[in-house]
N, C-alpha and C positions, 0 to 999 in steps of 0.2 A: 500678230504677236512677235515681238522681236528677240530672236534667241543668241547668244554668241555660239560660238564654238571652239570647242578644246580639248584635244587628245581626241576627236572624234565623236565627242560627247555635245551634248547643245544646251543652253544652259539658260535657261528663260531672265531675260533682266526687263526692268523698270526703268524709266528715267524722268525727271521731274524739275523744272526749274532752268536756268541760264547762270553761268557764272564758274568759276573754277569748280573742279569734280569734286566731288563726296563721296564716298561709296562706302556701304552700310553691308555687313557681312553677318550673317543669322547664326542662331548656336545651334544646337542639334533639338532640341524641341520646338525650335521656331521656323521660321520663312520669312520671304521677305515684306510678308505684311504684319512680321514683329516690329518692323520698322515704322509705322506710320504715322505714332504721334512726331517723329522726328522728322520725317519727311514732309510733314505739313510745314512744320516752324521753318526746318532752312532751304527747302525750295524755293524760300522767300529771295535767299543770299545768293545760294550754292545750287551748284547741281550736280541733284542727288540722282544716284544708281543704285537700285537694290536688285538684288536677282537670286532666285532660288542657288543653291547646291547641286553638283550630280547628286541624284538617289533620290531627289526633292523634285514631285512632279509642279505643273509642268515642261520642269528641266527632264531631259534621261533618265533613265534609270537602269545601267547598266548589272547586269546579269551577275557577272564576276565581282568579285568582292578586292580581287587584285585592282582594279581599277580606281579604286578607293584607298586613298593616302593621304596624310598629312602636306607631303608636297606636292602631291597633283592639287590641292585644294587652293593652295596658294600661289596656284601657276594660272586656274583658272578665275583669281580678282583677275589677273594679267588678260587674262583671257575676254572678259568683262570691258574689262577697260579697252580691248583692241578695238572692240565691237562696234562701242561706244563710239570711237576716234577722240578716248581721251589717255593722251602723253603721260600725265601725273594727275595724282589725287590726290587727297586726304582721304583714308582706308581710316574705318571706325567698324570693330568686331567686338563679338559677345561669347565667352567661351569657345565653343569650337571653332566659331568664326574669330576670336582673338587670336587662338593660336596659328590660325589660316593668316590672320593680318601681321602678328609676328615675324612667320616665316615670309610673306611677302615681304617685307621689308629687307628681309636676311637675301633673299632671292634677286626682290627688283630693287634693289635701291637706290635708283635713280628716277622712281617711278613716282615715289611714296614723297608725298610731300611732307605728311605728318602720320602718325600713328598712334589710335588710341585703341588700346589693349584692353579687354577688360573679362571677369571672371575667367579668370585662366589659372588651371595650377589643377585642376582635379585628376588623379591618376599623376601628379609629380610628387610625391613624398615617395619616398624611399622606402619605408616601413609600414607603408599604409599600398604599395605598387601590387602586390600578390591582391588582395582583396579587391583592390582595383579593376583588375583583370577576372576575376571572377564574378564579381557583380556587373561590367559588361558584358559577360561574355554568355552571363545567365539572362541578362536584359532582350541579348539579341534573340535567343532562341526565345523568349515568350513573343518575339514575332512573328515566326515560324510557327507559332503553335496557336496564337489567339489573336482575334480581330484588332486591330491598331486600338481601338478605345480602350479594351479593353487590359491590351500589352503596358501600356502606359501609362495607367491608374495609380500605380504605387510610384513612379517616377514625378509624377506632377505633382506629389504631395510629400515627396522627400523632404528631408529637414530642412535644405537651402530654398525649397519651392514655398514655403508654409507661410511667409511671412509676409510672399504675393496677395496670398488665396486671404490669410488676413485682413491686409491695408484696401486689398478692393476686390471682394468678390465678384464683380459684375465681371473686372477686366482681366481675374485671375480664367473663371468662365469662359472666357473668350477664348483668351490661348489654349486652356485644354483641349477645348473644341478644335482648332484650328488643329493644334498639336495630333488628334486622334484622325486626322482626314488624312495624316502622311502615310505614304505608299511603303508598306509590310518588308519588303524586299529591300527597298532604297534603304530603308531603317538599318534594318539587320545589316549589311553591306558597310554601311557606316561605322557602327561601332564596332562593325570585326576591324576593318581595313583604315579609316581616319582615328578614331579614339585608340581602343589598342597598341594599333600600329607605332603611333607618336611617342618620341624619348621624351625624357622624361626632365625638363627646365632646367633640373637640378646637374643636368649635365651638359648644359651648353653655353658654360661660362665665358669664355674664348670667342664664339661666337656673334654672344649680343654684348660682350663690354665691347665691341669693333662698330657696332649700329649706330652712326652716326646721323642718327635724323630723332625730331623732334618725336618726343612719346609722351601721352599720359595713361598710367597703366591707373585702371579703377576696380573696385571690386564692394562687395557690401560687406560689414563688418561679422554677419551673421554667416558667410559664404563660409565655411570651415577650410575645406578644402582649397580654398584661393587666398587665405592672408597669406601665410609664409611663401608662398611662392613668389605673388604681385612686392613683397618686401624684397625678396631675394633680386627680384628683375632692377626694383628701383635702387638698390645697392650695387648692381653690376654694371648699369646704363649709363652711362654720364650723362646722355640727352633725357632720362627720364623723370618726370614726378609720378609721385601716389595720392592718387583721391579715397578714401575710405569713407563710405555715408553710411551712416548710422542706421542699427535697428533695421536691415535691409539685408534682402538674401542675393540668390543670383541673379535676377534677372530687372537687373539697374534700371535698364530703361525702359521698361513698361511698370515695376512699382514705383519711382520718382520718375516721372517722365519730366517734371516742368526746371526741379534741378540738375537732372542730365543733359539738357535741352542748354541751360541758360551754362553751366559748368563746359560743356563742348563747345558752346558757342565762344569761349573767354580765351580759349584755349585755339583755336583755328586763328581768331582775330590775333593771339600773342605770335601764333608762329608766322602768319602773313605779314606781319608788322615787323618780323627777323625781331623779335627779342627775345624770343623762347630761344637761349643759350642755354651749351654745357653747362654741368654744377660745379661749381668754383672748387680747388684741388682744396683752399684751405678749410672746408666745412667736411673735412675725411677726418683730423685728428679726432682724439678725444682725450687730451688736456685742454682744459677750460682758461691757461694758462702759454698758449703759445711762445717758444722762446724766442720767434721774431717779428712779436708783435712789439 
């Protein structure tokens, strides 16, 4: 089994296909075989890397909960990728892994060939940040106290999960299951030290208006907790668009797998092809009326 290694940590990855890198970054209820309707389609083009998280067997699972950060997370794609003996990628993440492929970006950027972002923004609002924090922080102790299946029941069927379990029970089924085999410790470790731990979008304006690499930030329109935020990134990005699919919660790419599929694939082809440019300064006014036009 082939692991990389990072800060000491070993981190089980995948790889699949010949061709410029890919690399698929999980969110916190998934792993890296949330990946796989994706991994089927562009192993065809690309080659794809998926690899568990520390605290995700079996990757590590270190002890300490300091170990666990928003930017160790995003130091180990780097890490991934060293493993691999792939230079640059195209980095494609899913909430916790979005914000993991964000900061790579902010990290390596000369690494990241494109970036696509997506369900990102829970725990960024301002006035919703205290509830934030206690609803992880009550999350992580029912690890501590109750069998992974049983920790995670109310999280899998949270309001942004419901629309999964909806559109396909078989394949909502799937991932709970998956989702209840993660290691108790790695869990809790996570959301004290990665979710937590991370600031909050709405404060790193400065930051990613300077991100000069191609982005498409996606999210489902049902996500509550990720419109304003994925609005707010595509407002301060020059290099970014917003995808919004309809009647869709968090988890994009296993409830529309064939539109995320066919949507990413448009999206890699635009930026290999160098058209995916900055957004033009004159679509910033708003008179409809320009005075030099």
């Amino acid at each position: 089994m082939p692991y990389a290694e990072s800060a000491g940590v070993r981190l089980y990855y995948e790889e699949t296909g010949s061709g410029t890198p890919l690399v698929f970054v999980h969110e916190f209820g998934g792993d890296y075989r949330s990946w796989e309707c994706q991994v089927r389609f562009f192993a065809r083009r690309y080659r794809c890397l998926v690899f568990n998280a520390r605290g995700f067997p079996p990757s590590d699972v270190p002890a300490d909960a300091g170990d666990y950060t928003h930017v160790q997370a995003a130091d180990d794609i780097a890490a991934v990728m060293d493993a691999a003996g792939a230079e640059a990628a195209h980095v494609v993440g899913l909430s916790m892994g979005g914000y993991a492929t964000l900061h790579f970006g902010l990290r390596h950027r000369t690494r990241a060939r494109s970036l696509m972002i997506g369900g990102i923004g829970y725990g960024a609002r301002k006035d919703t940040r205290d509830q934030f924090e206690q609803d992880t922080l009550a999350f992580s102790e029912r690890f501590e106290t109750l069998d992974t299946p049983e920790a995670i029941r109310p999280y899998a069927i949270n309001p942004y999960r419901v629309q999964f379990q909806n559109k396909d029970p078989r394949g909502w089924r799937e991932f709970a299951d998956q989702f209840g085999e993660h290691d108790s410790t790695g869990s809790a470790n996570t959301l004290r030290g990665v979710l937590m731990g991370r600031p909050s979008l709405f404060d790193m304006d400065d930051e990613i208006a300077g991100l000069d690499v191609p982005t498409l930030i996606y999210t489902g329109d049902e996500d509550e907790p990720c419109l304003e935020a994925s609005l707010h990134l595509k407002r301060k990005m020059p290099w970014a668009g917003l995808w919004i699919l309809p009647r869709t919660g968090h988890t994009v790419n296993l409830e529309e797998p064939e539109a995320f599929n066919h949507r990413l694939l448009e999206f890699l082809t635009a930026v290999d092809a160098d058209v995916w440019q900055p957004r033009d300064p004159r679509s910033l006014g708003h008179s409809t009326l320009p005075k030099d036009a």
